[in-house]
C-alpha positions as CSV (number, residue, x, y, z in Angstrom):
1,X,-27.8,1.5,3.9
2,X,-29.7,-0.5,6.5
3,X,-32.9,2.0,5.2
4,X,-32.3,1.6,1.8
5,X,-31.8,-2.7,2.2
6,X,-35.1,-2.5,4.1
7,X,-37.3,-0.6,1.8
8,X,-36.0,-2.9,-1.0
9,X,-36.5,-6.3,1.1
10,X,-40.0,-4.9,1.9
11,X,-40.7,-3.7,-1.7
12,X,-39.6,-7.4,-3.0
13,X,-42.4,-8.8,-0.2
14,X,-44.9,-7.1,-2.0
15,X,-45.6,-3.8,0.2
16,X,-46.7,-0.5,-0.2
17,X,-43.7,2.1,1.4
18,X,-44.0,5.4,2.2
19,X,-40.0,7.1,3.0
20,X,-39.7,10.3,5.0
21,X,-36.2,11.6,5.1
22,X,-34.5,15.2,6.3
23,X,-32.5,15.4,3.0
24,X,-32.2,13.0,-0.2
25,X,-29.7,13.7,-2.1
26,X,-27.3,11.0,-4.2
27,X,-26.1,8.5,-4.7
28,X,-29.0,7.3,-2.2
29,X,-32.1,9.1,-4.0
30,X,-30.7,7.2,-7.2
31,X,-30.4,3.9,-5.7
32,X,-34.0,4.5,-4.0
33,X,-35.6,5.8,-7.4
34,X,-33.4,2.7,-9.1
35,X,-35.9,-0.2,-7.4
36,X,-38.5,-1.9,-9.2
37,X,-41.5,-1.0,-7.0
38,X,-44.7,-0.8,-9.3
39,X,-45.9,2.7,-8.0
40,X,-45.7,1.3,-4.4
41,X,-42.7,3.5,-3.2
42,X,-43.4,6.8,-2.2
43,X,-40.3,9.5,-1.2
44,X,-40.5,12.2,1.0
45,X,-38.2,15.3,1.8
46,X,-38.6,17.2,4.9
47,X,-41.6,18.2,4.1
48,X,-44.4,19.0,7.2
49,X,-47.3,19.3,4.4
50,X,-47.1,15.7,3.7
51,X,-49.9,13.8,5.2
52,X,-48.9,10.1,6.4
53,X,-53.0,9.0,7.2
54,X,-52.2,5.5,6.2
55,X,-52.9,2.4,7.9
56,X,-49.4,0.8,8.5
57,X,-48.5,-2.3,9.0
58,X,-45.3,-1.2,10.2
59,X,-43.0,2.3,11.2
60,X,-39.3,2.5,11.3
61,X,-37.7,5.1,12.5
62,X,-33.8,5.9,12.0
63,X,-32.2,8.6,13.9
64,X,-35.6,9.8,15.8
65,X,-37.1,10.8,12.3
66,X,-40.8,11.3,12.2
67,X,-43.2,13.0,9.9
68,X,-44.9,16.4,11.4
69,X,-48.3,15.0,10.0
70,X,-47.8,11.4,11.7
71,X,-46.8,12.5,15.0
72,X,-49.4,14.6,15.3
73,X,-51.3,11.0,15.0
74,X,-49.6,9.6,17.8
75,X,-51.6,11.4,20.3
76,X,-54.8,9.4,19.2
77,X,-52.7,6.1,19.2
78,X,-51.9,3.7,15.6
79,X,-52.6,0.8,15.0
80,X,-49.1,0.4,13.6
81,X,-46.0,-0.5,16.2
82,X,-43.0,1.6,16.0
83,X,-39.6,0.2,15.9
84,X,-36.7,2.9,17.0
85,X,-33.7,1.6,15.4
86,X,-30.2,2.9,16.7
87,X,-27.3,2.4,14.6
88,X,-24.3,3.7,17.1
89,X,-22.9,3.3,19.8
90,X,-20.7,6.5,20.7
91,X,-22.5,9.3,18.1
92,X,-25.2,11.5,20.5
93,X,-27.9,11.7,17.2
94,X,-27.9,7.8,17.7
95,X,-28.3,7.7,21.5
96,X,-31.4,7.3,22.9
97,X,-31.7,11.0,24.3
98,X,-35.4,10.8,25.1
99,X,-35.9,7.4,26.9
100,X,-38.6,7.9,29.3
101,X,-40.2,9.1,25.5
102,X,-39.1,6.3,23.6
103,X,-40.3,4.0,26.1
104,X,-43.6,5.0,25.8
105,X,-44.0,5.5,22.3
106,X,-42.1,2.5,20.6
107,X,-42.8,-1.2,20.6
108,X,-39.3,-2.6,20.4
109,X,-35.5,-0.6,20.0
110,X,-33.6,-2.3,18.1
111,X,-29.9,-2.2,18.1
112,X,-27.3,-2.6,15.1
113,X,-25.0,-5.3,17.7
114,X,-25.2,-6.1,21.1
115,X,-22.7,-3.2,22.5
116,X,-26.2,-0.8,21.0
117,X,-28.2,-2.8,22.9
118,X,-26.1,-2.6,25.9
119,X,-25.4,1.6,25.1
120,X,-29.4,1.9,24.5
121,X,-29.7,-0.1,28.5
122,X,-27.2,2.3,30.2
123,X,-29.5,5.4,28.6
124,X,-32.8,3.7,30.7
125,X,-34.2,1.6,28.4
126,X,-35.7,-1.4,29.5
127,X,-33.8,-4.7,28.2
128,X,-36.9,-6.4,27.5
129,X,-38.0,-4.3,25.3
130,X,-34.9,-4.1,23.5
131,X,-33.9,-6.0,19.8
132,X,-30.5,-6.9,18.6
133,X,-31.7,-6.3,14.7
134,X,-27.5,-7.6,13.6
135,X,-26.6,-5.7,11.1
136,X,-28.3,-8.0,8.2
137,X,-27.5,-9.0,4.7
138,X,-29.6,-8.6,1.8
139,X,-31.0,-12.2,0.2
140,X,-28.8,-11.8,-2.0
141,X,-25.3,-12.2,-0.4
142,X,-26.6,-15.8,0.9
143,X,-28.2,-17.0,-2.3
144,X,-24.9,-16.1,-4.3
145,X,-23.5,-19.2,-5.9
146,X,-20.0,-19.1,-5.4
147,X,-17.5,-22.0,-5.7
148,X,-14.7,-22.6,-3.5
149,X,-11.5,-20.7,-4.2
150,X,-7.9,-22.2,-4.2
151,X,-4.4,-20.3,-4.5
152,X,-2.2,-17.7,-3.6
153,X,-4.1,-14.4,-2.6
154,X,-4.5,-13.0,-6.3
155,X,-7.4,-10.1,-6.1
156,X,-8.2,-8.2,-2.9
157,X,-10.8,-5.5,-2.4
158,X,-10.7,-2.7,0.2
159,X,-14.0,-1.2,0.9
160,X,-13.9,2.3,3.2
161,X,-14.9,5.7,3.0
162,X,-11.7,6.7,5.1
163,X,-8.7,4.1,4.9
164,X,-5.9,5.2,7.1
165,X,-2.3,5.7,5.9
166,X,-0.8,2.0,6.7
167,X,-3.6,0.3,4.3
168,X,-3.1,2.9,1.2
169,X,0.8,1.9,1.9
170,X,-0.3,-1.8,1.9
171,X,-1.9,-1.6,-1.3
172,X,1.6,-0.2,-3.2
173,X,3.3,-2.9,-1.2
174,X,0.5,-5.5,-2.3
175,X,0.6,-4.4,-5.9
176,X,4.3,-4.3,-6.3
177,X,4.3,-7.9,-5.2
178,X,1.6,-8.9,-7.9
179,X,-1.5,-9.0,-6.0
180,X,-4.7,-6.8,-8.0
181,X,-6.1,-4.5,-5.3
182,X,-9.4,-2.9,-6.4
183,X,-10.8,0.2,-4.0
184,X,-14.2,1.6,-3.0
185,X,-15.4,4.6,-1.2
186,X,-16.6,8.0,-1.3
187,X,-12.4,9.0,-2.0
188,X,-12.0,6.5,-4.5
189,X,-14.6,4.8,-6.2
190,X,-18.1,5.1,-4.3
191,X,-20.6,2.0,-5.7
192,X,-23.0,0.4,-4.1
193,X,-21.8,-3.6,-2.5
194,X,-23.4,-5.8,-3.8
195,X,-22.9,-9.4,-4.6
196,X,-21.7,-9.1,-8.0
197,X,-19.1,-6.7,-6.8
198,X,-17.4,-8.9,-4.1
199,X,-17.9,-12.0,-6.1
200,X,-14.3,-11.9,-8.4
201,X,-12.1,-11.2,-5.2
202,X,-10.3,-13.7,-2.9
203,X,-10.5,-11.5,-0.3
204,X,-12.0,-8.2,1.2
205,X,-10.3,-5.7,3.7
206,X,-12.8,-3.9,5.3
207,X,-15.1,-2.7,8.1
208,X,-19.0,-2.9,9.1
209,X,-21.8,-4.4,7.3
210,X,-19.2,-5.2,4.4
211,X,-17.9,-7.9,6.9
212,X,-21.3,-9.5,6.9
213,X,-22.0,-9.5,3.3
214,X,-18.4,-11.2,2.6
215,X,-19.2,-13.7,5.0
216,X,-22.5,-14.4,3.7
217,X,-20.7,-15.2,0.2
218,X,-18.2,-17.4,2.0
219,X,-15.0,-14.5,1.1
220,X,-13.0,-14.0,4.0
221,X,-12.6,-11.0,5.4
222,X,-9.8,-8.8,7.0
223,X,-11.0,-6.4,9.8
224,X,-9.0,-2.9,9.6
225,X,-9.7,0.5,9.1
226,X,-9.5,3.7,10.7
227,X,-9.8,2.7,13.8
228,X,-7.4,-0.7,13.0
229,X,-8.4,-3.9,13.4
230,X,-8.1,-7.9,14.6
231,X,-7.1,-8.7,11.4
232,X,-8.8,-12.1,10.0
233,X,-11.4,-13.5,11.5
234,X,-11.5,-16.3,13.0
235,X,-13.9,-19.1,15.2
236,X,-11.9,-17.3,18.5
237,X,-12.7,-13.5,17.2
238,X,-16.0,-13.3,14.9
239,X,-18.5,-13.2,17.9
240,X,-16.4,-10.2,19.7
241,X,-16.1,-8.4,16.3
242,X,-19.7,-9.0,16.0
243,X,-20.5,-7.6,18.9
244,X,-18.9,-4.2,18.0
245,X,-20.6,-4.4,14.4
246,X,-17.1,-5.3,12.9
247,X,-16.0,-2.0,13.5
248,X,-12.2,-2.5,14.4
249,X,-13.0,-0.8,17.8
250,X,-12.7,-4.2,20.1
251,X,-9.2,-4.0,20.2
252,X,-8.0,-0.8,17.8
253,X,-4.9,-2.4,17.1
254,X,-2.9,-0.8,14.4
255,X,-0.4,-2.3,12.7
256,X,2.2,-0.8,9.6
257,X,1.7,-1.6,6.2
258,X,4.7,-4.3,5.9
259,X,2.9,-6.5,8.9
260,X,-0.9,-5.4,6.8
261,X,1.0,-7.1,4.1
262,X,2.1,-10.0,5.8
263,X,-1.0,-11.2,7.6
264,X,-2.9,-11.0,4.8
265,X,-0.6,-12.7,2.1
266,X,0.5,-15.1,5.7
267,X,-3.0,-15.9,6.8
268,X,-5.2,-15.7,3.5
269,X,-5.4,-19.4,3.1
270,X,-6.6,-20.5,7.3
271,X,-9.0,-17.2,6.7
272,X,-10.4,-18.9,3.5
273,X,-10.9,-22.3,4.8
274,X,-12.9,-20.1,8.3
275,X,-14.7,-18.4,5.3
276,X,-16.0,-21.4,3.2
277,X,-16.1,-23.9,6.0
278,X,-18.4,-21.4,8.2
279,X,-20.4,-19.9,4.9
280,X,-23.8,-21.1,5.3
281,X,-24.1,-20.6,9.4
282,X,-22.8,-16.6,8.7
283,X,-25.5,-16.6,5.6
284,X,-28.3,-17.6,7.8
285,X,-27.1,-15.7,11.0
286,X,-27.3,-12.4,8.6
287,X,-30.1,-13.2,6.0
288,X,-32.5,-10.4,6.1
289,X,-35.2,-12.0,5.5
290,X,-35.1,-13.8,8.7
291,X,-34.7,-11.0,11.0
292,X,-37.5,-9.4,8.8
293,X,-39.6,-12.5,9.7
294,X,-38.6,-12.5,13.5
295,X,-39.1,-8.5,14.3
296,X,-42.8,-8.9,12.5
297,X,-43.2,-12.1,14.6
298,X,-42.3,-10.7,17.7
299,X,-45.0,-10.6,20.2
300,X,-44.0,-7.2,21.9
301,X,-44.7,-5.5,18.2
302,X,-48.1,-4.1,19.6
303,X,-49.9,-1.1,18.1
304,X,-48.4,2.1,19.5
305,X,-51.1,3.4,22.5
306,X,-51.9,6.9,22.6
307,X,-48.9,9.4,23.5
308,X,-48.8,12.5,25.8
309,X,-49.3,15.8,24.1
310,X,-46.3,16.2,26.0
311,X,-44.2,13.5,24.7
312,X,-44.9,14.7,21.0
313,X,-44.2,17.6,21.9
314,X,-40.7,16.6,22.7
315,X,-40.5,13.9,19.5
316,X,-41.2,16.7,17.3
317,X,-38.9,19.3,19.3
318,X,-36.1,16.5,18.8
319,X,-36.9,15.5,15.2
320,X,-36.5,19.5,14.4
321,X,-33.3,19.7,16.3
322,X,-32.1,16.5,14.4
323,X,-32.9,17.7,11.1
324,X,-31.0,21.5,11.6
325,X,-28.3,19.4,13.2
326,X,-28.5,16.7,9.7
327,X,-28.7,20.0,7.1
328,X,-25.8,21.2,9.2
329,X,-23.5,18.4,9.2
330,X,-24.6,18.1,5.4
331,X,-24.0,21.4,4.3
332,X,-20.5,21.0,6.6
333,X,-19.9,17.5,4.4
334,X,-20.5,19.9,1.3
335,X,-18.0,22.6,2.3
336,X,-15.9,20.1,3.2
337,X,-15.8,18.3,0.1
338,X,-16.2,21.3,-2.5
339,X,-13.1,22.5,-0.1
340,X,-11.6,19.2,-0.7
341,X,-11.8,19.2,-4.4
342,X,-10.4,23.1,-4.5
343,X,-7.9,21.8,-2.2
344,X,-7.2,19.2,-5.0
345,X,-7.5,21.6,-7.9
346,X,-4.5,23.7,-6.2
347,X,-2.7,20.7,-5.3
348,X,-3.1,19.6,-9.2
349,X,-2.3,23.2,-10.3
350,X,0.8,22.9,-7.6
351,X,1.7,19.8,-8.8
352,X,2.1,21.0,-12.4
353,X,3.4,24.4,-11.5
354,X,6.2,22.4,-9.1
355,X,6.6,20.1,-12.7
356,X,6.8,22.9,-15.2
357,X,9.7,24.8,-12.5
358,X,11.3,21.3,-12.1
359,X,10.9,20.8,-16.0
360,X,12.3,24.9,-16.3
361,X,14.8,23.8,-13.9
362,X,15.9,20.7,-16.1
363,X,16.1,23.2,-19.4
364,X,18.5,25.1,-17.1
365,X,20.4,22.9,-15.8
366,X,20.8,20.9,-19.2
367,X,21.2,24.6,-20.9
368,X,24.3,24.9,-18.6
369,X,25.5,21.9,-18.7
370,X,26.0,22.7,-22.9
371,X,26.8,26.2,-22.3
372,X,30.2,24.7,-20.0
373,X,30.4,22.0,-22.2
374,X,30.5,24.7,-25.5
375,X,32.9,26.7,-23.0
376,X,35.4,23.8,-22.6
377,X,35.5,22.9,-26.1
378,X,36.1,26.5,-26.8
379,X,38.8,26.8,-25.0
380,X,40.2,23.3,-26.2
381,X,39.9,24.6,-29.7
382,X,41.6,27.7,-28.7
383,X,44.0,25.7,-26.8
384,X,44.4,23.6,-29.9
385,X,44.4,26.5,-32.4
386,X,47.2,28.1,-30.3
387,X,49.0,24.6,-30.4
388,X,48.4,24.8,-34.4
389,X,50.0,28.4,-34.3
390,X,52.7,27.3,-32.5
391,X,53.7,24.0,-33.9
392,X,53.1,26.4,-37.4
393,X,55.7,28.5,-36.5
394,X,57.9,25.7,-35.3
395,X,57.0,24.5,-38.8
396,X,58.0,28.0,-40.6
397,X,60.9,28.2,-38.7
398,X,62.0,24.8,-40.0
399,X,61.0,25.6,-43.5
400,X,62.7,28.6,-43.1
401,X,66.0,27.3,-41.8
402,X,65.8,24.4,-44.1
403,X,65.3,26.5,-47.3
404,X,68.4,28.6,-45.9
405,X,70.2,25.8,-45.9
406,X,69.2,23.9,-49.2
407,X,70.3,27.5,-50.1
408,X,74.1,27.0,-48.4
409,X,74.1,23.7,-50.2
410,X,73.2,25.1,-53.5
411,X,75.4,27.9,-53.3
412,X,78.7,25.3,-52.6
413,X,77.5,23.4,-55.6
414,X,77.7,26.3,-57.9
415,X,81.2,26.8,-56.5
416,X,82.0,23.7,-57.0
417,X,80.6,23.4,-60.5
418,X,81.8,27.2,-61.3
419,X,85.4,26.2,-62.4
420,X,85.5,24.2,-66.1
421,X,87.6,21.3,-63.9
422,X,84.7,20.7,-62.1
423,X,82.2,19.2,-64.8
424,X,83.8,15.8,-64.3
425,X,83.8,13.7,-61.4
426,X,87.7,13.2,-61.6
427,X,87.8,17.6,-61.1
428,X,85.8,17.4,-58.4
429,X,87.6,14.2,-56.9
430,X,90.9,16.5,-57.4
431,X,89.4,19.2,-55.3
432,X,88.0,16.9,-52.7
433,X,91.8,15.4,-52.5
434,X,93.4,18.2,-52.4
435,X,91.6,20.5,-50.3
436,X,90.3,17.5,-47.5
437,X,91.9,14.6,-48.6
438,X,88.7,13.2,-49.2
439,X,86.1,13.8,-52.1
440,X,83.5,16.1,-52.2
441,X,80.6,14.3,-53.6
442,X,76.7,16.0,-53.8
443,X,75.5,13.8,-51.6
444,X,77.6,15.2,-49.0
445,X,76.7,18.2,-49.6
446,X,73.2,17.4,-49.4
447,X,73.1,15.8,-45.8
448,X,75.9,18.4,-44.4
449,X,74.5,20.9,-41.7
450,X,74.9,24.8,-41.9
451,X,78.5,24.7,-39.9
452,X,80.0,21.5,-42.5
453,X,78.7,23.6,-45.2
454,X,81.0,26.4,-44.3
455,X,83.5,24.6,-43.5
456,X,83.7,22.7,-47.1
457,X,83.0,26.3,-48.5
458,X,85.8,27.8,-47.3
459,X,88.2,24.9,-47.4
460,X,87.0,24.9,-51.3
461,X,87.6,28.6,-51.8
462,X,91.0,29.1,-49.7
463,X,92.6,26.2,-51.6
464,X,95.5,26.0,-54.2
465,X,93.9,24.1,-56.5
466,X,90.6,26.5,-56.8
467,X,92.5,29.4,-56.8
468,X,94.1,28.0,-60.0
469,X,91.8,26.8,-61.5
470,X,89.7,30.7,-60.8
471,X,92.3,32.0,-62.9
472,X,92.6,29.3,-65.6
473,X,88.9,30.3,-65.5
474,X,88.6,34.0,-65.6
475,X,91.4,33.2,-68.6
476,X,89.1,31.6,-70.6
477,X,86.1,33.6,-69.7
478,X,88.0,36.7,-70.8
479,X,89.0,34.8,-74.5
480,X,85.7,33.6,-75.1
481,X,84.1,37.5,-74.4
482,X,87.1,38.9,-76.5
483,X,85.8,36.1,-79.6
């Protein structure tokens, strides 16, 4: 980024710039490709047939990168200054490796924060010809108009290419309690910062030059990231964090997400008021343009004098070595990430092979669940046909006995009406009297049970009066055959 924000600043002043790189690749060759330049931007790829026979105003150099065809300039002297810019302090392709080399070849180092500056001191370097080049903002971030915010912490961005477990977990938290949390990085949504993009948000969580360009906008910022983090920044912290480029290295605290959540829903409105109150001394501390101004005004930026065959030698033997060691770790980023997104694919195809078995599962379990269900109502309606059966039989054996003895009662009744002296009620009073003292009326005989039925049967048969009245009876029965 610091290359890209330079060759744009320097494009906007009007100049001609000529880019040497080991690889361009994206997003960077579109953002590079993207500025308005007029025909005055000129890339180049690792490429040694490229001639650089310019007269420059001006040569930066990132991560000991130099052009074949311009070294082998160096011998003769420039009459441009070189400016080697370091950009870490703990990674060995940023450490100033070749000192005695860079001594004698540069103008000025620059560092990205003073603990470079110090790192680039311990490796030999001379302090006074050292630069602290902080880190700067594009124009852009100062010139923002942005009006003071008020509230509750609404919108939040978090801007890393590798956030760490508590700050994902944060952002659930910080989500499920209302807040918007937008995300950007090369896992999640990789875009370029600019103005426009930190402009809606209350608040950014966040490492590096990200810091600086919130600041510059007045939007205060929460220091945490892989390495964890002070937190807010404040009057009593912002010069230390400075110092380590807002890296979250000064004091690597790490917190979980719940006390994340906390201090920044807890301390969003005193980080606000730091932010706003302190805008316009972080905009001018970082404004590009002035540490553009104060490098080119710098009276150490002399023309570079000839160098030893020997000392190009060992620039170009370096720049070599850095440029296998670049394609490696490049073509390592590339596994990695096509291995990554594999890794993702089978985690996807996983995911919906684990959700089709769990889905499978479901069917089965649900399939069951009927299948004991259908069982148990089975064997209730077998329970409850064998209930019908039975209470049928009960039924059948009550019709049964019932019809045997509506056919007891029917039976005394045509004994009793059998005789002529029985048609009238008086007959059948007669019997009843004489035979149990009482009458034998139909009702009677229509509520009496099996063993009253016998009884009045026999009592009827075995009496006086029946027996008479059988043979009065059989009398007449033999006339009326005889007539």
């Amino acid at each position: 980024m610091v290359a890209l924000e330079l060759v744009e600043h320097l494009l906007e002043r009007g100049w001609h710039v000529d880019a040497y790189t080991n690889e361009l690749g994206s997003p960077m060759l579109d953002e590079l490709t993207g500025l308005p330049h007029d025909g005055r931007l000129r890339l180049v790829e690792a490429s040694p047939a490229e001639r650089f026979d310019g007269d420059y105003d001006l040569v930066w150099m990132q991560h000991g990168v130099l052009p074949p065809a311009f070294l082998e300039r160096l011998e003769g002297g420039v009459a441009a200054p070189v400016v080697w810019h370091h950009l870490s302090t703990f990674m060995d392709v940023e450490m100033p490796i070749l000192a005695d080399v860079e001594s004698r070849t540069t103008a000025i180092s620059t560092g990205m924060c003073e603990r470079v500056v110090d790192v680039l001191e311990d490796f030999g370097l001379d302090r006074e010809r050292t630069l602290l080049f902080d880190n700067p903002a594009p124009d852009a971030f100062a010139d923002h108009e942005r009006a003071p915010r008020t509230g509750a912490l609404e919108r939040v961005l978090v801007v890393s290419n590798h956030p760490p477990p508590e700050v994902r977990d944060a952002v659930a938290v910080l989500e499920a309690q209302g807040v918007e949390v937008s995300r950007l990085g090369v896992h999640d949504r990789p875009v370029r910062v600019t103005p426009e993009v930190l402009a809606p948000f209350d608040a950014v969580v966040t490492i590096g030059k990200t810091v600086q360009f919130a600041l510059s906008m007045g939007i205060p910022a929460y220091v945490y990231d892989h390495f964890g983090g002070v937190g807010w920044l404040t009057d009593e912290t912002l010069d230390d964090e400075a110092a380590w480029a807002f890296s979250g290295r000064t004091t690597q605290r790490r917190i979980d997400a719940d006390a994340l959540v906390a201090e920044l829903v807890d301390g969003f409105s005193a980080a606000r008021d730091f932010a706003e109150r302190r805008r316009e001394r972080h905009a001018e501390r970082w404004r590009l343009s002035r540490h553009v101004d104060a490098l080119l005004a710098d009276p150490r930026l002399r023309p570079a004098a000839p160098a030893a065959a020997a000392d190009v030698r060992r620039l170009a033997s370096f720049g070599r070595l850095y440029g296998d060691l670049y394609r490696l770790m490049r073509s390592r980023d590339r596994v990695a990430t096509e291995a990554s997104a594999s890794l993702e694919v089978e985690r996807a195809e996983h995911a919906a092979a684990a959700e089709a078995r769990d889905r499978r599962e479901t069917e089965v379990l649900v399939i069951g669940q009927r299948l004991t269900a259908a069982r148990a109502d089975m064997h209730w309606a077998i329970e409850r046909a064998a209930t019908a059966q039975r209470a049928m039989r009960r039924a059948e054996r009550r019709l049964a006995r019932r019809e045997h003895l509506d056919a007891q009662r029917m039976g005394l009744v045509e004994v009793l009406l059998s005789r002529p002296w029985t048609a009238t009620t008086a007959a059948r009073t007669v019997v009843g009297w004489m035979t149990r003292r009482d009458p034998i009326r139909f009702s009677d005989v229509l509520r009496a049970d099996p063993e009253s039925l016998g009884r009045m049967r026999s009592e009827v048969l075995h009496s006086r009066s029946y027996r008479i009245g059988r043979v009065v009876g059989d009398e007449r029965a033999s006339d009326e055959g005889r007539a």
